[in-house]
C-alpha positions in Angstrom: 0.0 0.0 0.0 1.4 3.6 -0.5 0.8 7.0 0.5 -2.0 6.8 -2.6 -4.1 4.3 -1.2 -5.5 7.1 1.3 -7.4 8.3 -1.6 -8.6 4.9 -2.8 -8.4 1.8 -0.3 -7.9 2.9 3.4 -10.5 2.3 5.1 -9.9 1.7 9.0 -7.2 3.8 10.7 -5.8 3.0 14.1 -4.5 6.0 16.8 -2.4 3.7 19.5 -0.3 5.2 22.4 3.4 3.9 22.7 1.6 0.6 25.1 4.0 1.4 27.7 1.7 -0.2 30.3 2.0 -3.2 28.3 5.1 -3.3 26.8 3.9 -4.7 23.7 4.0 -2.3 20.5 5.7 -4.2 18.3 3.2 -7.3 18.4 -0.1 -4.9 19.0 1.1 -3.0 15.6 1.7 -6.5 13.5 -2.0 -8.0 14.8 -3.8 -4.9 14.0 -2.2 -5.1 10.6 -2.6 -8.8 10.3 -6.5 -8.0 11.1 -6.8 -5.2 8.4 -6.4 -2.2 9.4 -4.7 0.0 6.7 -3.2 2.7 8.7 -1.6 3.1 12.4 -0.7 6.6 13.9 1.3 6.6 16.8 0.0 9.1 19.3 1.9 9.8 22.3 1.8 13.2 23.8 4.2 11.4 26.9 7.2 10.1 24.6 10.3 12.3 24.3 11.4 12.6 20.7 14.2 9.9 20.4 11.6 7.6 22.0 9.2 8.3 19.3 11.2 7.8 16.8 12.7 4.6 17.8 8.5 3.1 18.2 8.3 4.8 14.7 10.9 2.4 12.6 9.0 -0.5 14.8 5.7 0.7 13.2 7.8 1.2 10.0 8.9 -2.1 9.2 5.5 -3.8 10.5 3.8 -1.6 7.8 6.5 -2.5 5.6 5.6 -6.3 6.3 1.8 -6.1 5.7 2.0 -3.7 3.2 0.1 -0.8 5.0 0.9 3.1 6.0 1.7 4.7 9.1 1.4 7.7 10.7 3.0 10.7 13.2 1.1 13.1 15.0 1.8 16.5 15.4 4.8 16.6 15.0 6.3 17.8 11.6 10.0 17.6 12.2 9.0 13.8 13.5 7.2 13.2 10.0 10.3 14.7 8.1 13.3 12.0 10.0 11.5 9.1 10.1 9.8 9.5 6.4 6.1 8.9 7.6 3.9 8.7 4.7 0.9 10.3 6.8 1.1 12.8 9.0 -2.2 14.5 11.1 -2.5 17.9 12.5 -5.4 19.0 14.7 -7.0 22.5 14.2 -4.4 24.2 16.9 -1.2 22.5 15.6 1.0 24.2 12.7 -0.8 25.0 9.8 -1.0 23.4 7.1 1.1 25.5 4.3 4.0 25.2 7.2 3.6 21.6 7.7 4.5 21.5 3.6 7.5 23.3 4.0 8.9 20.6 6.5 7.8 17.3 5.0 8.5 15.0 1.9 7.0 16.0 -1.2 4.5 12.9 -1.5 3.7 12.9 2.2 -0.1 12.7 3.0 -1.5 15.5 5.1 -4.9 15.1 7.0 -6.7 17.4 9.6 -9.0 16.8 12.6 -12.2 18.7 11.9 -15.2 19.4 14.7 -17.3 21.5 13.4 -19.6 22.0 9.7 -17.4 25.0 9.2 -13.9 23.3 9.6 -15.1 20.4 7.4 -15.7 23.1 5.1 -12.3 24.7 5.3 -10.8 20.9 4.9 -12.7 20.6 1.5 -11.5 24.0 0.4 -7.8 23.2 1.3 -8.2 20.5 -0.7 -6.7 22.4 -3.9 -3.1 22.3 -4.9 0.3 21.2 -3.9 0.0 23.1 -0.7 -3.7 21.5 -0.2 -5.1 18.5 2.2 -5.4 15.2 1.4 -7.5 13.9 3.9 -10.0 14.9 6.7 -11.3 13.4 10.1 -15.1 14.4 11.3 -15.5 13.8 15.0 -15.7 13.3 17.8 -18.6 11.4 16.9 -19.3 10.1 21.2 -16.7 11.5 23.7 -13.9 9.7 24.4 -11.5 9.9 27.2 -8.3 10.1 24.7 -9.6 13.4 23.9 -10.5 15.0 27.2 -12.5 18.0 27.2 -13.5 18.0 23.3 -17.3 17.5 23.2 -19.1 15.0 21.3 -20.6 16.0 18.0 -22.6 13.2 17.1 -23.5 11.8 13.9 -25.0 15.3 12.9 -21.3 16.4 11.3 -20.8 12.8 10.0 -24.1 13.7 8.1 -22.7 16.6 6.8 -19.3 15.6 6.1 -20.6 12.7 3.7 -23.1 15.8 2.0 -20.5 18.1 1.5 -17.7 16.2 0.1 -20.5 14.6 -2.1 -21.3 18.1 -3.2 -17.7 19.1 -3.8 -17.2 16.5 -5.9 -19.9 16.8 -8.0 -18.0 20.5 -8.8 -14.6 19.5 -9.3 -13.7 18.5 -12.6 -11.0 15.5 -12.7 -9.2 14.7 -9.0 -10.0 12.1 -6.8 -12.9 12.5 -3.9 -11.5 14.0 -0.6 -11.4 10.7 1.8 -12.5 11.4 5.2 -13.0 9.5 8.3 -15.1 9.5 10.7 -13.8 9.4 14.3 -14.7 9.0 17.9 -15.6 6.7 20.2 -16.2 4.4 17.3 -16.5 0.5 18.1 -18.4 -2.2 16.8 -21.4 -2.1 18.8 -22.4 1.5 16.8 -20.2 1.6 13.4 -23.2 0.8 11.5 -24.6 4.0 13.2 -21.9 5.9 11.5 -21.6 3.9 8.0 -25.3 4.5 8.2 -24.9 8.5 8.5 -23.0 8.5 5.4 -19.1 7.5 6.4 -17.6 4.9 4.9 -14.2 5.1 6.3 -13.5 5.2 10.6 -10.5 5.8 12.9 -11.0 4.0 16.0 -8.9 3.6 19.4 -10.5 1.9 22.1 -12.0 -0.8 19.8 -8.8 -2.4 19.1 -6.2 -1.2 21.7 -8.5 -2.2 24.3 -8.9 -5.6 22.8 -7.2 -8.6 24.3 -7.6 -9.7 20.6 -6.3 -6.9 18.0 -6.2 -8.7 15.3 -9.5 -10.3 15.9 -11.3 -7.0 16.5 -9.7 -5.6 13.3 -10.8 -8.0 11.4 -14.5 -7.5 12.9 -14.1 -3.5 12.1 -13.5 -4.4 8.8 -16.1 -7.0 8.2 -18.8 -4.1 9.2 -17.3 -1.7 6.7 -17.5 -4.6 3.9 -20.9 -5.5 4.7 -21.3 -1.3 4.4 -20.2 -1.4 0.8 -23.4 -2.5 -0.9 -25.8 -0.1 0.8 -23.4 2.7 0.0 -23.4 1.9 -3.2 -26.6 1.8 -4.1 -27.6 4.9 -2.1 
């Protein structure tokens, strides 16, 4: 899989802290790729730099092995020496135009987004070498690895699927903007969120949680299959 796929194939993205209670990164990160998902971010606010990039060439070489992408947080001068081919920003982090400056050429940008009018400033970024390549609509249910950031429900999930729909309906040539739904997302209310118009997810708790990662990947990914048909024909 490359940095391309994000605009094509990836589907279920995986944020994972470092796992320092468990001491168990490098296996977590091979059965959550083993189970499907196309895409880990590592994101760690409590690793010093060197740390992070050492858990980075583990999450490197995993991807490498299944054929998948992975991810830094934040952190642009991260993305830049360890050659992520994603890396996400949230609304208060450096902008976007910066991050460009400081990254590889054909590394993938995406942006958190909470609100209908910063999903609408993700779609209009969208345009040229300096633009996004990928936006995240949540949260969709509060979660406690984003304390303090409210819920938004599947209202904006709603929205997001309208307005990229829209968007794309105007542009002429180009690829539709991916975006991913994200927020207390787990497989007893995906559907809820594939129905509302999503049809990609970023999920934490559902696998990291799991005393089967691979297993619960694999169950993630069987809901967004069975997802495909009615999307289709909506």
């Amino acid at each position: 899989m490359t940095a391309h796929d994000v605009h094509t194939t990836a589907r279920l993205y995986l944020c994972t802290d470092a796992r320092k209670d468990r001491g168990d990164f490098a296996d977590f990160v091979d059965a959550a790729f083993a189970g499907g998902v196309d895409i880990i971010q590592l994101r760690d606010k409590g690793i010093e730099a060197a740390e992070e990039l050492e858990l980075l060439d583990v999450l490197r070489q995993a991807a490498h092995r299944h054929g998948r992408l992975w991810a830094v947080n934040d952190r642009a001068d991260i993305a830049s020496l360890s050659g992520a081919p994603v890396f996400h920003i949230g609304q208060k982090d450096l902008p976007l135009r910066s991050a460009r400056k400081l990254l590889h050429a054909a590394t993938v940008i995406g942006l958190s987004t909470h609100t209908t009018e910063q999903v609408d400033a993700a779609i209009a970024a969208t345009h040229g070498r300096t633009g996004l390549d990928y936006f995240c609509a949540g949260p969709v249910w509060a979660t406690p690895t984003k304390p303090g950031r409210a819920a938004v429900g599947l209202d904006l999930v709603r929205y997001a699927a309208e307005a990229v729909r829209k968007a794309d309906e105007e542009r002429v040539g180009g690829l539709l903007l991916p975006w991913f739904a994200i927020g207390g997302i787990d497989l007893s209310n995906v559907e809820q969120v594939l129905a509302a118009g999503a049809s990609r997810i970023v999920v934490v708790r559902a696998i990291t949680e799991s005393p089967d990662p691979e297993g619960a990947a694999a169950e993630l990914l069987t809901a967004l299959d069975a997802a495909e048909p009615a999307a289709a024909a909506s």
